[in-house]
C-alpha positions in Angstrom: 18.5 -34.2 -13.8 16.7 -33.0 -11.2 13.4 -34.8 -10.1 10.8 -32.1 -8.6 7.8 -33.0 -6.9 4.8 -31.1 -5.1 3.3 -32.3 -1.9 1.0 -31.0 0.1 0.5 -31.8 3.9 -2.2 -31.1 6.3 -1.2 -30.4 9.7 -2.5 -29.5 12.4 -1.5 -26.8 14.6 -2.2 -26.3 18.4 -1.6 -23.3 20.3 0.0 -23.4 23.4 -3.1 -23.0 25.8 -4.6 -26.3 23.7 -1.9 -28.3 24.6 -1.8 -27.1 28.2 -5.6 -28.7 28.6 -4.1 -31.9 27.0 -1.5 -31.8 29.1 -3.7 -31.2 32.0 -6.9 -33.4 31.1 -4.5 -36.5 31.7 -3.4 -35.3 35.5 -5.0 -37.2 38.0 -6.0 -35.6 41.3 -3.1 -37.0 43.3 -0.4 -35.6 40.7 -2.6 -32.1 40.0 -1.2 -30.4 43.4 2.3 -30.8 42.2 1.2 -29.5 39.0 -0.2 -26.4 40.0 2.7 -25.9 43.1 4.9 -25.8 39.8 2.9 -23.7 37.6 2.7 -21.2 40.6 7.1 -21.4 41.1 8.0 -20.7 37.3 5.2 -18.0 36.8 5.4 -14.9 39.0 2.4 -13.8 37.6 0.3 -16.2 39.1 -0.9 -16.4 42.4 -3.4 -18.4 45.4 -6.0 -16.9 45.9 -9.8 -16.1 44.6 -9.9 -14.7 41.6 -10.5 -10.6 41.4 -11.7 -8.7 38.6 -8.0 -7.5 36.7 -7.4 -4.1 36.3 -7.8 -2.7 32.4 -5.6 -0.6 30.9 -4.8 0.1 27.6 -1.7 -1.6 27.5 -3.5 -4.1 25.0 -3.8 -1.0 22.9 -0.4 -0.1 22.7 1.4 -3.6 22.6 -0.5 -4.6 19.3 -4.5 -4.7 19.4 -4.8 -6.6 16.4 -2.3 -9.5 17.8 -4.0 -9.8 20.9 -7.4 -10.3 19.2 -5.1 -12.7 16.8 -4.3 -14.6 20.3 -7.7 -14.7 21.4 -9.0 -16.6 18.6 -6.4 -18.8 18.3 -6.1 -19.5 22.2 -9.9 -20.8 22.1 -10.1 -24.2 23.2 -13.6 -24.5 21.5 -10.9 -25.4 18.9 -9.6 -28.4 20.4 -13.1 -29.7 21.8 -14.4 -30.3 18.4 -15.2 -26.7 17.1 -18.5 -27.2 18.8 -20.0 -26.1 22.0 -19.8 -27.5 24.7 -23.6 -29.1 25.8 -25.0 -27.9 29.1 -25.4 -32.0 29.9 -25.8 -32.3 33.8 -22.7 -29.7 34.1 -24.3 -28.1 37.3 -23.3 -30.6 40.5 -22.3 -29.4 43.7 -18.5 -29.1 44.0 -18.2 -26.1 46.5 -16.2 -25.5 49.5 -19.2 -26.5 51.5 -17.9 -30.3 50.9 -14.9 -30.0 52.8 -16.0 -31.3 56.4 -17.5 -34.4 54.4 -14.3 -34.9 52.7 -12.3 -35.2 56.0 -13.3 -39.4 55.6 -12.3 -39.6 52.1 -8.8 -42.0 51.9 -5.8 -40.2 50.8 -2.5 -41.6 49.4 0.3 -42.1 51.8 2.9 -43.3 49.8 4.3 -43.6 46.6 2.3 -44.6 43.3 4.1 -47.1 40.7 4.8 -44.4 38.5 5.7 -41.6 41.0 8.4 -44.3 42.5 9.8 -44.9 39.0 10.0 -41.4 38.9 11.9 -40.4 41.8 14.7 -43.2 41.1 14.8 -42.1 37.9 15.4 -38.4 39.0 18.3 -40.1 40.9 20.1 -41.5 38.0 20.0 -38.4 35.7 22.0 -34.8 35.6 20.3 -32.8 33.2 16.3 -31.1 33.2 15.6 -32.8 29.5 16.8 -36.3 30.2 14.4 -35.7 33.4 11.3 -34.6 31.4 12.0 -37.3 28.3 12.2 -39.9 31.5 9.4 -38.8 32.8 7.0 -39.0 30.2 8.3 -42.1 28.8 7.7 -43.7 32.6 4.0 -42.2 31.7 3.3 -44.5 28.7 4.2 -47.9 31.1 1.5 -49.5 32.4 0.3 -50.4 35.4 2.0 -54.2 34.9 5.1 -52.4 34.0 4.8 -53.2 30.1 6.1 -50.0 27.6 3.5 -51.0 25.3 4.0 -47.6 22.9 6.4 -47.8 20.1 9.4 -45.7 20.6 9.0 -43.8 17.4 5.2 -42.7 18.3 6.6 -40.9 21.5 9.6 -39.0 19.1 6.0 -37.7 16.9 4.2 -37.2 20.2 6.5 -35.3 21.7 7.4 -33.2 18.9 3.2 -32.5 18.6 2.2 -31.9 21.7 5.2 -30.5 23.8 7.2 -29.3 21.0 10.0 -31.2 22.1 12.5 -32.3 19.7 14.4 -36.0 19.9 15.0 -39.2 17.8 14.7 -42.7 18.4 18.2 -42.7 20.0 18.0 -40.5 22.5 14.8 -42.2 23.6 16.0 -45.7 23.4 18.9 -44.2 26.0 16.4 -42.5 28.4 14.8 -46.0 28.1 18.0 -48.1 29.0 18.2 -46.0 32.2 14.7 -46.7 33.2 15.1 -50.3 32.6 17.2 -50.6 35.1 15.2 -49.2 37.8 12.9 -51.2 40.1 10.9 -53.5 39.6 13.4 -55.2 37.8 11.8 -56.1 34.6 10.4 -52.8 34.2 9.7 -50.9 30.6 10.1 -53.9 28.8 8.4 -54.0 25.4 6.7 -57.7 25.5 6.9 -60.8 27.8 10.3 -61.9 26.2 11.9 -58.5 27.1 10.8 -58.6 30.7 12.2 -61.9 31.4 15.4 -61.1 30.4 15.7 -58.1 31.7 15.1 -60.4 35.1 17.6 -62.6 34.1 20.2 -60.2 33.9 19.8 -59.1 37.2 20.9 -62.6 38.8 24.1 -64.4 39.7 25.1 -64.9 35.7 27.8 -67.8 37.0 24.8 -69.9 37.6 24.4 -72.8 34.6 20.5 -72.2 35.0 20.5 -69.1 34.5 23.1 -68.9 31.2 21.1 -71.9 29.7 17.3 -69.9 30.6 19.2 -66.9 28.2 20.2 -68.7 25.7 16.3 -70.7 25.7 14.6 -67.2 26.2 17.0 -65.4 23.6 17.1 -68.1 20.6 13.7 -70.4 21.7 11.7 -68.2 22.9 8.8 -69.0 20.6 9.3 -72.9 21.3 9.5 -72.4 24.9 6.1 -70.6 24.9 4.7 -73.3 23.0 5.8 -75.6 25.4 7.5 -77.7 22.9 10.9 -78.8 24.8 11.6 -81.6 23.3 12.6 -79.5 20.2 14.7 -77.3 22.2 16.6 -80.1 24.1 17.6 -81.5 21.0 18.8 -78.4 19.1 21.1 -77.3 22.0 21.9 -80.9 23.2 20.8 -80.9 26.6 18.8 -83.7 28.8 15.4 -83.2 30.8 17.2 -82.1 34.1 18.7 -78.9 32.3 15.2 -78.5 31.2 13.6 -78.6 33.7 16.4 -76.0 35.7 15.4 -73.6 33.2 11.6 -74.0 33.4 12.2 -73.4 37.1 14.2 -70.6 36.7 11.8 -68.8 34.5 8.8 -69.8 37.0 10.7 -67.9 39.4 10.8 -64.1 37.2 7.7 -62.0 37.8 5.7 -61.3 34.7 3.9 -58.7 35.8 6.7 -55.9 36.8 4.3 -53.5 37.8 2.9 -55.7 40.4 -0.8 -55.6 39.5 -3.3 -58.3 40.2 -5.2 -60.2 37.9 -8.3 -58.2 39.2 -6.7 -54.3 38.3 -9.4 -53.0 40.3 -9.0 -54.3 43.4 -6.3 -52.3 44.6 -6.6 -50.8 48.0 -8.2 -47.7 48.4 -5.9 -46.0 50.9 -3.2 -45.5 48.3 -5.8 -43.7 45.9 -6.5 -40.3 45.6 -10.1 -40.2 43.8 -10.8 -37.5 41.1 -14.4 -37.5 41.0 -16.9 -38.2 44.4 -20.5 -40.0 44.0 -22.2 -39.2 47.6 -25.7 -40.6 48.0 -28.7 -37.6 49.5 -32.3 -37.4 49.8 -32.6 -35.7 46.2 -30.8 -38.8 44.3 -26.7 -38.7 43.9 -24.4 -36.2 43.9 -21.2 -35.6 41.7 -18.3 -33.3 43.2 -14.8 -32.9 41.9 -12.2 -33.9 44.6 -10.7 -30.2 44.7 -9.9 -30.3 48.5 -5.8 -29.7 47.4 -5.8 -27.7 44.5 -5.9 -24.1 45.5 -7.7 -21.4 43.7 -6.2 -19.4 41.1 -6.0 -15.6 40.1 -3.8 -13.6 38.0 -1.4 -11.4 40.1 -2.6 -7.9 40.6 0.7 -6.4 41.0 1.8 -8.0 37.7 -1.7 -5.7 36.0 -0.6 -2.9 37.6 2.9 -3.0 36.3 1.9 -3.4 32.7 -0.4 -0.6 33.4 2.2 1.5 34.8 4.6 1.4 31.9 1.6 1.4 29.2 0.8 5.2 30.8 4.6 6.7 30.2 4.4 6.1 26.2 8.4 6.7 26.3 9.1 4.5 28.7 6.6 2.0 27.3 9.0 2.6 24.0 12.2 2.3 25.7 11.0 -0.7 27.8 9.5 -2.8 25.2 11.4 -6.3 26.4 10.4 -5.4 29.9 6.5 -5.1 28.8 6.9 -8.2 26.7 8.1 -10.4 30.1 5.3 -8.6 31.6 3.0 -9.4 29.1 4.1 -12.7 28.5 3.9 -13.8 31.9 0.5 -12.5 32.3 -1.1 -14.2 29.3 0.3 -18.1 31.0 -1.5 -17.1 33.8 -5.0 -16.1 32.4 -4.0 -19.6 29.9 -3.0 -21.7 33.0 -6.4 -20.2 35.0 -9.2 -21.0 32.1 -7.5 -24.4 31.1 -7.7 -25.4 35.0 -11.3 -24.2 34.8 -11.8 -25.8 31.2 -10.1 -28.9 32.6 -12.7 -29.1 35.5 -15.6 -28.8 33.2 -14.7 -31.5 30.7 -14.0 -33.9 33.8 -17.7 -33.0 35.0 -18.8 -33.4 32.0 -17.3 -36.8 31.2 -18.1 -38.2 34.5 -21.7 -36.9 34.5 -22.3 -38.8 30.9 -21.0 -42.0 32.7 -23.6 -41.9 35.5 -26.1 -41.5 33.2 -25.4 -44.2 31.0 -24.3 -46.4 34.1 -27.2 -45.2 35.9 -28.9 -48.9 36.7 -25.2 -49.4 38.2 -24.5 -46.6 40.0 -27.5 -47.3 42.0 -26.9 -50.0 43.9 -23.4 -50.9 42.7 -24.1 -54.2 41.0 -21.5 -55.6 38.5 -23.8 -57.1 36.6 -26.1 -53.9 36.0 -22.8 -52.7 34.1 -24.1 -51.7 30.3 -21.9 -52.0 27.7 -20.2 -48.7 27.1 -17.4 -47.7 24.9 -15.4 -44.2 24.6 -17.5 -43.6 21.5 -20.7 -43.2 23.4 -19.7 -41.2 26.0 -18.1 -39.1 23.5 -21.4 -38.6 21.7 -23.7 -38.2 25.4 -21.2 -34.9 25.3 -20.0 -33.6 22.2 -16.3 -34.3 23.1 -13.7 -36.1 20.8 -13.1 -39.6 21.4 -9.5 -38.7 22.5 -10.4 -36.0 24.8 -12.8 -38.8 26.6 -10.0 -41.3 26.5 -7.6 -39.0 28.5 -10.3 -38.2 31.7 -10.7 -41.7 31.6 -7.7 -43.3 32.0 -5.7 -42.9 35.7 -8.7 -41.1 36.8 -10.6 -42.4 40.1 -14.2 -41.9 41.5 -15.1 -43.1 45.2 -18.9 -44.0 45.1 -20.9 -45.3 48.6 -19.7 -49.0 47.3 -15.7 -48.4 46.4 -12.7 -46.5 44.6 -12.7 -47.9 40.7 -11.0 -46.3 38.5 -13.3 -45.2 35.4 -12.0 -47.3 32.8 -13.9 -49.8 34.8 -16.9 -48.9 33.7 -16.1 -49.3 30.0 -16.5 -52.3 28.3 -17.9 -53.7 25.1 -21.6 -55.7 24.5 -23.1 -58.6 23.3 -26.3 -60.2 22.7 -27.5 -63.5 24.4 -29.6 -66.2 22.8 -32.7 -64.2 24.4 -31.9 -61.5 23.5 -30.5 -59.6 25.9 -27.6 -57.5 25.4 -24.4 -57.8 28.3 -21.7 -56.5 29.1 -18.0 -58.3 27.7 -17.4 -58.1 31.8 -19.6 -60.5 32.3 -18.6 -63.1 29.8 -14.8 -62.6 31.2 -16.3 -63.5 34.6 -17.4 -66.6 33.6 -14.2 -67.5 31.9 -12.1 -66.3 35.0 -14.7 -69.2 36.9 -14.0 -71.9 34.7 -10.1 -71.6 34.9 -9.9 -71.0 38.4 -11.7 -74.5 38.9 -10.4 -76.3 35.9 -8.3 -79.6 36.3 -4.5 -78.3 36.1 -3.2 -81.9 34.7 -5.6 -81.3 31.6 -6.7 -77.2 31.5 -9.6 -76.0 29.4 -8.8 -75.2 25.9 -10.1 -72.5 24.0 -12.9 -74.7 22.6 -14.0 -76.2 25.4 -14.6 -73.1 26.9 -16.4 -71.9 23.6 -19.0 -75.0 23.9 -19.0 -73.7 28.3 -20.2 -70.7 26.9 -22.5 -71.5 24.4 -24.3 -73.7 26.3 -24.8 -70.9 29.4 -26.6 -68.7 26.1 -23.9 -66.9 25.0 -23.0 -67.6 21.0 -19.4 -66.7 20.5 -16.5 -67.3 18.6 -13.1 -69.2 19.3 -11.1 -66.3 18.2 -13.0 -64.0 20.7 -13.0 -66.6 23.8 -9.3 -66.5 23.1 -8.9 -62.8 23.2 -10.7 -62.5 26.6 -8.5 -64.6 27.6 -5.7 -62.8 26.9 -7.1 -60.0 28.2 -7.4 -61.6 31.5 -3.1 -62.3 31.1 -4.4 -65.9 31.1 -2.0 -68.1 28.9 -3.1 -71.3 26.4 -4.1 -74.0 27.9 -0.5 -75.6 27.4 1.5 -73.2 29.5 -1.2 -73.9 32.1 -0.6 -77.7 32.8 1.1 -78.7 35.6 4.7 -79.9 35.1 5.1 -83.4 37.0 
């Protein structure tokens, strides 16, 4: 018997040009020139160059008028940005050529970023254009400590949604194999217990310490991070000298692949490439998009021309159809390419211009502790934008102010209120946690209370549970894994 059912699904469909200004939103500026250099290779019909008014035919007319209008509506990207206008918020800032002799001091990259050197051995290792693009956007999910912290099945979904890219779980977990054996070693691991061993199997495997530290990381893993050796001595039968050869192996792996310090914004500025630039002038500050490599765009007037051309000769329009479909074809990416490069600047101007506002105590002297609390929620409501849409200009974006590079998720963090009353930044509170565990005793570390009454009594009334999560934000372990072996 057969059992029928009726579902209905909602889903949401984006058009191409939509998903180019995804795509484009999360390029910073040190990746964007390469982005544009192959937009400009693969479409003949765009060009370098200031834009020109295109010449009209009626080719429109005669390839399908209602289609094109079709197009037009659903090519708007008013339709990704919320179905709402975008606000006139502080849009208007001074980003014209005129900046360029300024810009002659700003620092510019001069080697290779984390991911773009993941990348390039990664290229190395591969034979085909797919298992380069799956590689590549799986290296673009790891962070900057060299963690894969997106589930495998989520980028099968987001690949399939945004790029229209089909795959399964298997052919990801391959791609991911590969990359996992790039350098750093330890690289793309899922968690902590991942990246060890993914150290581990990268040394001299004849060595007793490093077979027994497998085995402990492999079957104990949970014990050995609870510091509880004893147990683990006595389930495999070995004495405190084995121990402690596998406790010193493990000191020896690097936990943070990626190579990033416990401070993530102290990176030097001469391998950054900032997005945005905050200049200081007689009238107050000034915002300007870093646009000193990215050419200007235009749609290739030879290309209008020829669809002109065959759209007069009606029988060789006929005869010729594929021919004015390339044409056509090619001509539509580039007007798409050219108004979600200038859609793409707007909503980073935007973006960045709602920061400085809310920051705007900060941003005048550059004090840390001027910071408000600010999450992507009210930045998204200071614009219009979606929260998403705020989220991608945020993240692996850079501005360069008179006081420094910082990256912009810098500036977001969460609030609290003190015992007077006053209402600080999260930033703050984590500063006086990275304080007390810098100078705590190492033979008996601060636990997570003690550091709860620390705070308490500086004003600041908060919970166990949350002193423990800045912590862990901070890649700070329990205070057990902190003492000192002797």
């Amino acid at each position: 018997m057969l059992d029928q059912k009726l579902q209905q699904k909602l889903l949401q469909k984006l058009s191409p040009q939509q998903i180019q200004m995804i795509k484009l939103l999360e390029v910073p500026a040190m990746q964007m020139e390469e982005r544009i250099k192959k937009e400009l290779e693969e479409n003949p019909a765009l060009e370098e160059g200031p834009e020109e008014e295109e010449v009209q035919g009626d080719e429109e007319d005669e390839v399908d008028d209602d289609q094109a209008e079709r197009e037009q509506d659903e090519f708007a990207l008013d339709d990704y940005l919320n179905d709402e206008d975008i606000p006139d918020y502080r849009l208007q800032v001074n980003n014209t050529s005129k900046d360029d002799e300024r810009r002659e001091d700003i620092p510019y990259a001069a080697g290779s970023s984390f991911h773009e050197n993941l990348i390039q051995q990664f290229n190395l290792r591969t034979d085909t254009d797919r298992e380069d693009l799956l590689g590549e956007y799986i290296i673009g999910n790891i962070d900057d400590d060299g963690y894969l912290r997106r589930e495998v099945e989520n980028m099968v979904d987001d690949l399939a949604f945004l790029q229209n890219i089909t795959t399964d779980v298997n052919e990801l977990s391959a791609i991911l194999r590969i990359i996992q054996d790039l350098e750093p070693a330890g690289v793309g691991a899922r968690d902590l217990r991942e990246c060890l061993l993914l150290q581990l199997e990268r040394k001299d495997q004849s060595l007793p310490s490093v077979a027994l530290a497998k085995m402990v990381l492999t079957d104990y893993f949970e014990e050995f991070s609870r510091r509880h050796y004893e147990k683990i001595m006595n389930r495999i039968g070995i004495g405190e000298g084995e121990m402690k050869s596998v406790i010193d192996e493990v000191l020896k792996l690097n936990p943070k692949p990626g190579g990033t310090v416990s401070d993530p914004y102290a990176r030097s500025a001469q391998h950054i490439i900032p997005d945005f630039i905050l200049e200081q002038s007689d009238s107050g500050l000034e915002l300007s998009l870093n646009n000193r490599n990215i050419p200007e765009l235009k749609v290739s007037r030879d290309y209008s021309e020829m669809l002109e051309s065959y759209s007069r000769d009606k029988k060789s329009g006929k005869q010729n159809r594929d021919a004015i479909m390339f044409v056509k074809q090619k001509l539509d990416a580039a007007r798409w390419f050219i108004d979600a490069m200038r859609q793409r600047q707007n909503t980073l101007l935007l973006t960045m211009n709602a920061i400085l506002e809310y920051q705007k105590d900060y941003f005048a002297e550059g004090d840390d502790t001027r910071l408000k609390p600010m999450i992507l929620k009210d930045v998204a409501e200071m614009t219009g934008l979606d929260i998403s849409t705020v989220s991608r200009v945020a993240n692996s974006k850079y501005i360069q102010t008179h006081f420094g590079i910082f990256p912009l998720k810098f500036f977001f963090s969460e609030g609290m209120q003190t015992d007077a009353g006053d209402e600080v930044s999260t930033r703050e509170i984590k500063r006086i946690l990275q304080e007390c565990l810098s100078n705590e005793n190492k033979r008996k570390p601060l636990t997570d209370e003690k550091l709860t009454e620390i705070l308490q009594e500086k004003g600041y009334q908060i919970a166990r549970r949350t002193v423990a999560k800045y912590r862990e934000q901070l890649n700070i372990p329990v205070a057990r894994m902190r003492k000192e072996i002797k």
